[in-house]
N, C-alpha and C positions, 0 to 999 in steps of 0.2 A: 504494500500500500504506500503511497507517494504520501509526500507531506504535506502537498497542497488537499488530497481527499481525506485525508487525518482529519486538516482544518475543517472541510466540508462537512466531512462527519460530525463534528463537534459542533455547527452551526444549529444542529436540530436535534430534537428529541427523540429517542426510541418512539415503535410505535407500539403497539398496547402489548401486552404478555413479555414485553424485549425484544421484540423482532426490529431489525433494522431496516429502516426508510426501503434503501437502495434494495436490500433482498425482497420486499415484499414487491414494489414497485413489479421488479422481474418475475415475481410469483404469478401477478396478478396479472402483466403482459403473456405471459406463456400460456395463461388460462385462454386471455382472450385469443391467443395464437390455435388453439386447442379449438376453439369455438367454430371462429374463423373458417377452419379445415375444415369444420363437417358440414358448413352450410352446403347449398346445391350451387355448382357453378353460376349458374344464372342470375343469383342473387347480387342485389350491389353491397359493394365489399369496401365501404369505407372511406374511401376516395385514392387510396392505393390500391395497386393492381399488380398481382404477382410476375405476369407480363403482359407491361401494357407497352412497349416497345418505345418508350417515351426518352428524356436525354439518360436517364439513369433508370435501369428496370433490370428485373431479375427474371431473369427468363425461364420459366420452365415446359416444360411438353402439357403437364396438365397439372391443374391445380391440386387436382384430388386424385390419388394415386386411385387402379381400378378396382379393389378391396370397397373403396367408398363411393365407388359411383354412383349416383339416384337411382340407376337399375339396378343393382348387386340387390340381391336377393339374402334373405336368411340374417343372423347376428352380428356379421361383420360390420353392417353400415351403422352408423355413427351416426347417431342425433342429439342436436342439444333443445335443451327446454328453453322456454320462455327467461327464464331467471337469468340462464346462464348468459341468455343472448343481450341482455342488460349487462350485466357484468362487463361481459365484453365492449359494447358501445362506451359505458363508465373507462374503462382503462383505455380504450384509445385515444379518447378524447384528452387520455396526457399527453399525448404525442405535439401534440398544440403548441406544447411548454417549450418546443428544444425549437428553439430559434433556427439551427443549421438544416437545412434540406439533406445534405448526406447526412448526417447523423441521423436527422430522424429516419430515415430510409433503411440504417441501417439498425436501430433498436428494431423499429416496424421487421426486417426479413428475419431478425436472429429469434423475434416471437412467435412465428409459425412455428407450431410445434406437430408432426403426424398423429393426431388422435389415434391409431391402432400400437404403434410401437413407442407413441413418446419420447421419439428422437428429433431434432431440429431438422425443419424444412431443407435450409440454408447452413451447411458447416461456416466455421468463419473464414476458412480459405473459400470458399467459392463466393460470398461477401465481398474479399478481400480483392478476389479475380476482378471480380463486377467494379467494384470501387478504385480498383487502379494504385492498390494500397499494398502494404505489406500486414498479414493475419494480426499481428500484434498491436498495433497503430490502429487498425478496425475494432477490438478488442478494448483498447484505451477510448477509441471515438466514444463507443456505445456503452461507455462508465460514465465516461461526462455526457450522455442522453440521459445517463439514468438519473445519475446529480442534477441534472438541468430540471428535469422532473419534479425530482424529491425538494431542491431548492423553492422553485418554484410554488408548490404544495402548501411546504413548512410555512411559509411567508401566509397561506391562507387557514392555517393550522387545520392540522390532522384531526380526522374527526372517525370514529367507528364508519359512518356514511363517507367514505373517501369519492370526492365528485373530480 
């Protein structure tokens, strides 16, 4: 941990039980990465687009691997409820917070998470590919996303309701 995120850390209060800003922040993005995944292609997805072939876009063949296609049949496809699909809209709507277009771009890919196996969409090398970066520097960007966030936040204090 750098000394400038020590100081960051130290700017703001745990959030309720001890959980820290920054880990929840990414808990509660990965949910909504998880959500994200299982909608049906069709649906609008936030105002990012997993490839929308824009100056900066993360291309993929299809959003939802074919385990969760709208047609797949039987327990493998993936549905979220109503709660969940709130949740999700509530944590993206931090994305707001981070001033930088690549950063946010880049908290936003590292959130998709595969609802069946629970592994990230986007490793940080193929981020890193996309961004023109090196893994590590992508890695650091999307720590000060998440501080940018959490700064952000803390300034409107942290509430059980985090909006």
């Amino acid at each position: 941990m750098t000394k400038k995120s020590q100081t960051v850390n130290q700017q703001y209060a745990l959030y309720d039980d001890g959980r820290n800003i920054p880990d929840y922040i990414v808990r509660r993005l990965e949910e909504a990465g998880v959500t994200l995944m299982t909608l049906p292609p069709t649906t609008p997805q936030l105002g990012f687009s997993i490839s929308g072939g824009g100056v900066w876009s993360l291309d993929a063949p299809s959003p939802l691997p074919l385990a969760m296609a709208p047609t797949s049949p039987g327990p493998t496809r993936c549905v979220s409820t109503a709660a969940q699909i709130t949740r999700m809209d509530q944590a993206h709507r931090w994305l707001v917070h981070i001033t930088n277009l690549t950063i946010r771009r880049i908290v936003a890919a590292r959130s998709l998470i595969w609802p069946l196996t629970r592994e990230h969409r986007f490793s940080w090398a193929q981020i890193a590919e996309t961004a023109g970066a090196d893994y590590r520097a992508v890695k650091r960007w999307h720590a000060v996303g998440i501080e940018m966030i959490a700064l952000s936040k803390s300034r409107q204090e942290w509430s059980g309701q985090v909006s």
